[in-house]
N, C-alpha and C positions, 0 to 999 in steps of 0.2 A: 505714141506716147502722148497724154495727155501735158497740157499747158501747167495744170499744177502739180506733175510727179517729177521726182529725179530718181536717180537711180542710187544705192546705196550699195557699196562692197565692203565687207569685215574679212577680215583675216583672223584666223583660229591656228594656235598653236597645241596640235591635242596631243604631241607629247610633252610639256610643258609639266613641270611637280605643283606647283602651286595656281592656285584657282587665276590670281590677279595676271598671271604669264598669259594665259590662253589668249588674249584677244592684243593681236601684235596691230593692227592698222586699220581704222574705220576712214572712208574715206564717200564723198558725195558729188556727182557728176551729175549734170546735165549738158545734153547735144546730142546731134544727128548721127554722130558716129557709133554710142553707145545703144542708140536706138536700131539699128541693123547689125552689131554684134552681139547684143545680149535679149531676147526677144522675152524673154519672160523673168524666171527665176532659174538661176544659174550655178551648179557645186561644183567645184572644182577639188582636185586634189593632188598632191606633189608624194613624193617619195619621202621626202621628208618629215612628213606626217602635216603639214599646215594645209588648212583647208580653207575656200577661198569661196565667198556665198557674194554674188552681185544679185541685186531683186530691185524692183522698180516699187519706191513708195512716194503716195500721195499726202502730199501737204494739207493740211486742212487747219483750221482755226480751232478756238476752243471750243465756242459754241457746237459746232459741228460735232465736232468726237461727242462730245454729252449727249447730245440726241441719240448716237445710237443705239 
């Protein structure tokens, strides 16, 4: 993992009636732990129907994003 990514996990609730229910916990980590658990981008999913996306994103400035 690079020096300016962390890693980001949402939670999605897709049985869920209404649009605003779907997205139950976003949350951001960085460390060496998640770096040897989660190697790339990651779905998970329960019985329950909530489905669970950890993905490593890179931090950048504004400048930056506009160049691309």
């Amino acid at each position: 993992m690079k020096k300016n990514e962390i890693f980001v996990q949402v939670r999605i609730d897709t049985n869920a009636d209404l649009i605003t229910n779907h997205i139950i916990d976003i949350q951001a980590f960085k460390g060496d732990y998640l770096d040897r658990k989660y190697a790339g981008r990651v779905v998970e999913q329960n019985l329950q129907g909530i489905v669970t996306v950890t993905m490593p994103v890179e931090i950048t400035t504004k400048k930056r994003r506009l160049k691309k």
